[in-house]
C-alpha positions as CSV (number, residue, x, y, z in Angstrom):
1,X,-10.2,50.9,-13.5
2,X,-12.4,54.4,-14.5
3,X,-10.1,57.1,-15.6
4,X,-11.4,60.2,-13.6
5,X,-11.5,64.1,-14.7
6,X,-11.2,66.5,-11.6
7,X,-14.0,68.7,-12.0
8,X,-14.6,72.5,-11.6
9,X,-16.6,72.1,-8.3
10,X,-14.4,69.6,-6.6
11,X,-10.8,72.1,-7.6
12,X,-13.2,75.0,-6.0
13,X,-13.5,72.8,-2.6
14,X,-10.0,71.9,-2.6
15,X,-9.3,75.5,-2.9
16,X,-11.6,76.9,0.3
17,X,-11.0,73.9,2.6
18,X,-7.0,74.9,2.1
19,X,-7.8,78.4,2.4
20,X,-9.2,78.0,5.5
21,X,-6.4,76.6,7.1
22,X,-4.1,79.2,5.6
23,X,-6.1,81.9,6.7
24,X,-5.7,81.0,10.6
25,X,-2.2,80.3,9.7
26,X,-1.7,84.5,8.6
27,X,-3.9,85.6,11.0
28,X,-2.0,83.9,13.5
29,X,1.4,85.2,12.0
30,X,0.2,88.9,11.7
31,X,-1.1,88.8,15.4
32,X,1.8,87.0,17.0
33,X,4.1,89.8,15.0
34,X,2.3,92.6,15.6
35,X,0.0,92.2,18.2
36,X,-2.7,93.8,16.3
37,X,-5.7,91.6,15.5
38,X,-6.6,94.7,13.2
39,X,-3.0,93.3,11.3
40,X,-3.9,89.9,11.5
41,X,-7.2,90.5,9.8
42,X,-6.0,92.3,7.5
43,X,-2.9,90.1,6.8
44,X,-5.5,86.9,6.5
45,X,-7.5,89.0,4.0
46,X,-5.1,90.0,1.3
47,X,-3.3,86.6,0.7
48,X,-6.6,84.8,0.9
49,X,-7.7,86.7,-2.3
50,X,-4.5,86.9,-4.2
51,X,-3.6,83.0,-2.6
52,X,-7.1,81.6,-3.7
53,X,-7.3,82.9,-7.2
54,X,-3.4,81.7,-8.1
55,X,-3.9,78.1,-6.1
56,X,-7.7,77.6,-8.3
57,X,-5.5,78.2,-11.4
58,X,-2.2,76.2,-10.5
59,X,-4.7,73.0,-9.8
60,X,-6.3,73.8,-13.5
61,X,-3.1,73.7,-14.6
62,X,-1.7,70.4,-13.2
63,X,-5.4,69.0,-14.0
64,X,-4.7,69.8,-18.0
65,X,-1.2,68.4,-18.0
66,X,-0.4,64.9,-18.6
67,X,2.7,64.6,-17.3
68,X,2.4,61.9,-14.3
69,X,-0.4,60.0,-15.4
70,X,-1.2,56.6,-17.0
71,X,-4.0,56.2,-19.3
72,X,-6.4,53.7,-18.6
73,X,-8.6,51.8,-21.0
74,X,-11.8,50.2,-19.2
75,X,-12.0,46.4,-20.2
76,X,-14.3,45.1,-21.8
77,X,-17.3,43.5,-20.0
C-alpha cells in the first residue's frame, strides 16, 4: 500500500464542492424565512466566506494530526 499526503489543491476542492451545496442550503433557508431573495443572497454570502475559510483550516488540521491513521511501510520489491 502507498501512504498518501492530502495536498493543498485537493483540501481547496473539497472545500468549494461543499460550499456549493451549503450555499443553496442558506439561500434556501434565508428565502423560505424571509421571503426575500435579497436575504437569501445575502445570508448565502456571509457564511460562505466565514464557512469556507474555517472548513480549509479544520481539514489542515485533521490532515497534520495523526491520530486515526496507520503507518504504512511500502514492501520491498
Amino acid at each position: 500500500m502507498n501512504k498518501y499526503i492530502e495536498k493543498i489543491p485537493r483540501s481547496f476542492a473539497k472545500v468549494l464542492s461543499w460550499r456549493i451545496i451549503i450555499i443553496g442550503q442558506y439561500f434556501a433557508i434565508g428565502y423560505y424565512t424571509t421571503g426575500s431573495v435579497a436575504f437569501g443572497a445575502g445570508l448565502a454570502g456571509a457564511t460562505t466566506v466565514i464557512n469556507s475559510c474555517l472548513y480549509f483550516f479544520h481539514e489542515r488540521a485533521w490532515n497534520r494530526a495523526g491520530w486515526g491513521k496507520d503507518a504504512v511501510t511500502p514492501a520491498a520489491e
